[in-house]
Each structure stands twice: as C-alpha cells, then as structure tokens.
N, C-alpha and C positions, 0 to 999 in steps of 0.2 A: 504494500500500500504506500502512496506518494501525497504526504500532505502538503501541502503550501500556506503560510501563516503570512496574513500583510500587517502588518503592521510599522508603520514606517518612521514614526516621531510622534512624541516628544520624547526625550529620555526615559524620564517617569513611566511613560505609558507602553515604550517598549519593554521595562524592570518588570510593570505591571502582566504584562502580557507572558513571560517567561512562563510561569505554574503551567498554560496551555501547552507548551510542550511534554513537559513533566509530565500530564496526565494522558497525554495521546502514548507516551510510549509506553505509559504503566500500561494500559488498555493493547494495544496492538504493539507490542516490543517490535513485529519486524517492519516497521515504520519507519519511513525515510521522511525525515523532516525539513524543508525548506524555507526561508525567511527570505519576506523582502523587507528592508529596513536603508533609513535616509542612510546617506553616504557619509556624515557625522558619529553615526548610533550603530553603523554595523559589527563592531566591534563587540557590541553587546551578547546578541543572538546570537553570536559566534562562539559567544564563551561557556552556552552550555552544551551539555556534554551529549545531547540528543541531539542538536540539530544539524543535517549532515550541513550543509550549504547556505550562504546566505547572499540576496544579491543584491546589490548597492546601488540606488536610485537617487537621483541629487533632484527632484522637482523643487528645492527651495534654492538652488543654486540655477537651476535653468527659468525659471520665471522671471528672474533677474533681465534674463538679453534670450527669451525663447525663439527668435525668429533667427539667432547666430547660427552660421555652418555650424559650429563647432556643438551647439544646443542639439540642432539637429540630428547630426554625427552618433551623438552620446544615447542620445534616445534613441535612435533606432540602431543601437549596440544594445541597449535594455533589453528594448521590446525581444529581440533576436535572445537575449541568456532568456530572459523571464519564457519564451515560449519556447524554448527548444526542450520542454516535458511534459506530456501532460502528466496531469497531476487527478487522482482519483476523488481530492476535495482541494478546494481552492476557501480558506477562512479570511474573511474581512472581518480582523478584533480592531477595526479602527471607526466604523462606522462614517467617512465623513463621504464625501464626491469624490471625493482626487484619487483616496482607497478606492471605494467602488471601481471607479478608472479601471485600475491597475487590476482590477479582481476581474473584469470584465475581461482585458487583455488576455490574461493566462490561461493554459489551455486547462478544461476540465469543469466536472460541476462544483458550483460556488456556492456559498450559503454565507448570512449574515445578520445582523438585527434588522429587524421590521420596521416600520417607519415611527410606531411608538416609541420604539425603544433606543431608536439612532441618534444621533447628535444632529446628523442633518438628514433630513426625513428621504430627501431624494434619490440619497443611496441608496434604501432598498430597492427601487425599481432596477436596478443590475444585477440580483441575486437567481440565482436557482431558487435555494431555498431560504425562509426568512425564519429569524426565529426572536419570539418576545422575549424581553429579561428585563425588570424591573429595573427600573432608573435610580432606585434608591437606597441601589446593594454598592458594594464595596467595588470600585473597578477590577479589580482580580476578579473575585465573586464573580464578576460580570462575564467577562471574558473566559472563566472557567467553564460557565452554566452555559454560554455560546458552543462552544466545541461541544460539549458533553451532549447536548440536544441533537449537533449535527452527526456526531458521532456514536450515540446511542451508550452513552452509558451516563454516570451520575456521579460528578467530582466531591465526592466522600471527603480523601485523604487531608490529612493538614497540608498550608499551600509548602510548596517546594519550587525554588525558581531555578535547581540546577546547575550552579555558576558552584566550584570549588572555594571551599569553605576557609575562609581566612585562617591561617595556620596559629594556634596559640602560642605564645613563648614571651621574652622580653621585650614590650613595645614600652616608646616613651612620647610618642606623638600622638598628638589632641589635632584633630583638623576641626576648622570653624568652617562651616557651608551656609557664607552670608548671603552667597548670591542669588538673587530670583526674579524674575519676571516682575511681578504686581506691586504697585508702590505701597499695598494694602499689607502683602504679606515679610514684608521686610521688617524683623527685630528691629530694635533702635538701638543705631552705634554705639550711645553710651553705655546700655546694657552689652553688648559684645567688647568691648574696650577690659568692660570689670570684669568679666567673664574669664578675659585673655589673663590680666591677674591673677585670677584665682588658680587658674591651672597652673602658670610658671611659677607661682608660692608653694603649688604641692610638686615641684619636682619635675613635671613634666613641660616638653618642646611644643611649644604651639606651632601650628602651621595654616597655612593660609591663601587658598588657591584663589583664580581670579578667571575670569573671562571676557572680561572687556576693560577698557580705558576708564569707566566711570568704577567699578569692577575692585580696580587697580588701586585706583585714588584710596578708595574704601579701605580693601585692607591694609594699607599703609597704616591709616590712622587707627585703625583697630590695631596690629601689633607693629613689632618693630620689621626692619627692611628686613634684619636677616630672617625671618620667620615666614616670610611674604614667598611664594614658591616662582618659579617661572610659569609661562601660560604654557598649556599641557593640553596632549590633543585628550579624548574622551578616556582612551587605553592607557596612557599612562595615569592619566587620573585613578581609572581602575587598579590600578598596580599599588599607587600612592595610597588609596584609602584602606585597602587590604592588610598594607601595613602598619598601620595605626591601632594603635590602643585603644580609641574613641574617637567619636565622632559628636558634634553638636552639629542640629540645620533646621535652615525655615523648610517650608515646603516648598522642596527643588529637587529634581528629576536625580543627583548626586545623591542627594541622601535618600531615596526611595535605594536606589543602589548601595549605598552603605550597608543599610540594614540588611538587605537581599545578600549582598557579601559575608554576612552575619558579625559583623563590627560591629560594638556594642554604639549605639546611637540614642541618644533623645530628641527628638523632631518638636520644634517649638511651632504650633498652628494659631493662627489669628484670622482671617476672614476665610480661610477656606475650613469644608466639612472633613473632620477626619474620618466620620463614617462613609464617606464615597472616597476619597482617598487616603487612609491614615498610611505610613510606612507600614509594614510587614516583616517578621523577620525575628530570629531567635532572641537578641539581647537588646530589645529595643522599648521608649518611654515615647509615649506620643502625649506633650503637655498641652492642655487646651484651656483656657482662661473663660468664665463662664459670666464674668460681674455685669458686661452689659447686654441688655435684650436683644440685641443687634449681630452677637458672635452667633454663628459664623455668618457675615452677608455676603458671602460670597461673589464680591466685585471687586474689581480693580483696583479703584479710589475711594479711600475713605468717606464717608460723606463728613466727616468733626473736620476742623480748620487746628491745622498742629499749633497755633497761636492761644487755642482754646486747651490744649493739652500739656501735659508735663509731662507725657510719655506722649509717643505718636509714633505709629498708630496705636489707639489708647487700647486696642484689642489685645494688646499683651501688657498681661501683670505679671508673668514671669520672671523671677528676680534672677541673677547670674546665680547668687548660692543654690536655690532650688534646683535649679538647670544642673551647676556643678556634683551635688549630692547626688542627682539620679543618673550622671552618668556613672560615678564612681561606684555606686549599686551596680551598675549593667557590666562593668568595667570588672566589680568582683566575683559577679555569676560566671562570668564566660573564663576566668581564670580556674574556676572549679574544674570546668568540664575537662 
C-alpha cells in the first residue's frame, strides 16, 4: 500500500501532523509512506522513521515571481516527482485550496475534510472522499480521526510523532523560543529578560535563536551576544533543541517541535486555544492564564492599548519564577527516565 500525506506548512502543523504517520504504519506496517511538505519544513517528515520519501514544494517561494522561467521550471519538476506514483490514498491533513491543488495533482484516490470541517470550505470539492471531524478537537486529534476514517481503523494509541527521542545525559542549555507570528501571542520582553536571569543564576547557558532582523534585535536585548545563536536553517534548529536541557516558548511551530523531540518544554499561551493546539509531548507544561474573560480570543491584535497595560499583552500573568519552577519539574522527570 502507497500513502501520500500533504501537508505542507506551517511548522507547527506539519509536528502536528506527524502521529498520522505513526498510526498508518501501526495499522498496515507494509506501508510506504510519502510527504509532500514546503521546501522550508521538509526536513521535518523526513525525520520520522516511517516515512519513506518526502517531496519539497516551494509555492510560498514561487508566488513570489510565479510567471519566472525559472517558477515555471521548478513546478513542472514537482508536478513530474509528485506524479510519477500512484499512490492507493492521497490524504489532504491540510484542508486549505492550495492543499487540495496539490491532492488533486497526484495520482490516486484522495480523501479529506468536508466542507464543515475544512478551514476553507472549497477544498472539499477536490476530494474523493470527504470526511467530518469536529473543529473543536485538538489538531493532532484532528488529523489522527482524518486518516483513521479514511483508512478504517480508530487512533486509540497515545499520540506518537516518531522523530528519535532526545538522548538523556548532561545538558546545560535553556533555549528561549521568543519568536512568533501574532503580536497577541508574544511574552513581554521584560518577562523573558528575568527569565534569562533566572536560568544563568541556577547554573545553566541560555541560548537564543532568531529568524529575522526584528527576530534578532529581540534576543539581543533578552540575553547577552554570546548566548544569541547564529540564524539556523529548520535542521539545524532541530539538532540545537535536541540538545538542550529545556526549553521555554510562546506558541510557535519550534516549540510544538521541542516537545514532539521530547525536550522537557513549558509552552507559555495567551490568545490562542491550547485545546485546539496545546504542545504535545512526554515532559511538557502548557501555562495558560485565565484572569480575563477574553483569554483565549484568538486574534492577532490585542484589542487593550499596551498604554492601558503594565504587562502587554495583558493575557499573560505568567511570572518568569512560575515558568522557571515548571521547567525545572519537567527538567527532573525526564532525568529519571
């Protein structure tokens, strides 16, 4: 049997998407598994130990200049890997258009959420087959219950995301994962500043990756230069957090990966649901602050004016010490093991 998994981006959601492989090859072991994932993220699918192949598709780098030779070129180099198999099931865990696309492309029957249950409802008209799953389960959960419909059985097991298991021994690195998308979901510097304190008072090397310019500036001011790491493609990243002792992060597609590495992590959440995405993962704290009516609203931009705040966004009370103590809990379980 030859599956195909699309899922292409965002980081987080291809981490998310990982237990789907796990559970196709508990159910049909002589399963060949396939991933198409962004040319950023392939890295990922690649690292678990079920999927034979993964194939690298750049539509957020061709949308850019899509009418270049050179656009052209690369895509019809895809289309040519992505169809040269059919494939006995074709799964779209991404539910958007651009998936569908791509699920439509390859050879074979397709299945995917239904237009209740998609993020953009249009995708399902590209499907074979469609299948519902509540909106208001956990993205894993989701994307487990997808396959298990299409593929007739029922993902029971605890999740498993099949990426080799951070080796335990002497670690002395704390990585901080300040960075993220939403201006809603970003800690407040001063609290990661005190944070970085506390850890270098008990002993331990802070480190502090970056992905952009503004990125950059940040963790400067949060530690000192030399704790500050160079910019690092996704893999090394992966390599870097492995080796760590702990982890601290808002909700960003890294620390969804931390925990999935089984790194002890505590995920600090503010406008977003940790019941549709919390991290996942054996030695993990997902803190959520509950003082106003409004956690989680799940938007961008706060609607409070940080002038009206003494924290901003006010949706985090999480103090460094509380952050620090639950790592240092996570930090002593996994040393047991």
């Amino acid at each position: 049997m030859k599956i195909l998994i699309i899922k292409m981006s965002s980081l987080g959601d291809v981490v998310h998407a990982l237990p789907l492989a796990t559970d196709i090859h508990a159910r049909y072991q002589d399963a060949v598994i396939d991933w198409v994932a962004e040319e950023a993220f392939a890295d990922i699918p690649s690292l678990h130990g079920h999927v034979s192949s993964v194939i690298p598709v750049a539509l957020r780098r061709w949308r850019r200049n899509w009418w270049s030779a050179q656009t052209r070129r690369e895509f019809s180099q895809f289309v040519q890997r992505l169809r040269r198999d059919r494939y006995d099931l074709v799964i779209d865990a991404q539910g958007l258009l651009k998936s569908a696309l791509v699920t439509r492309l390859a050879r074979g029957s397709s299945g995917g959420l239904d237009y209740r249950s998609s993020r953009e409802s249009v995708s399902s008209f590209f499907y074979h087959r469609r299948v519902e799953v509540d909106k208001q389960k956990h993205a894993i959960d989701r994307v487990r219950e997808l396959g298990g419909s299409l593929l007739n059985y029922k993902p029971e097991t605890e999740v498993e995301f099949g990426l080799s298991r951070a080796p335990q021994g002497q670690r002395n690195s704390i990585m901080l994962l300040h960075g993220t998308t939403w201006p809603s979901k970003h800690w407040p510097e001063e609290q990661w500043k005190a944070l970085a304190d506390l850890v270098e008072d008990d002993g331990y090397q802070v480190i502090v990756p970056w992905g952009s310019d503004v990125e950059h500036s940040r963790a400067l001011r949060i530690a000192s230069e030399a704790s500050v790491l160079p910019r690092m493609t996704v893999r090394e990243l992966t390599d870097k957090i492995a080796s760590c002792a702990g982890v601290v992060t808002v909700d960003t597609g890294l620390g969804h990966l931390a925990s999935a590495l089984e790194v002890p992590t505590v995920a600090l959440y503010g406008s977003t649901d940790p019941e549709l995405t919390a991290i996942r993962g054996a030695y993990q704290t997902t803190i959520v602050s509950d003082h106003l009516p409004c956690i989680p609203c799940r938007k961008r931009n706060c609607k409070f004016s940080s002038d009206d705040c003494k924290i901003y966004p006010p949706c985090f009370k999480t103090t460094p010490e509380a952050t620090w103590k639950a790592l240092l809990s996570q930090i002593k379980t996994a040393s047991q093991i």
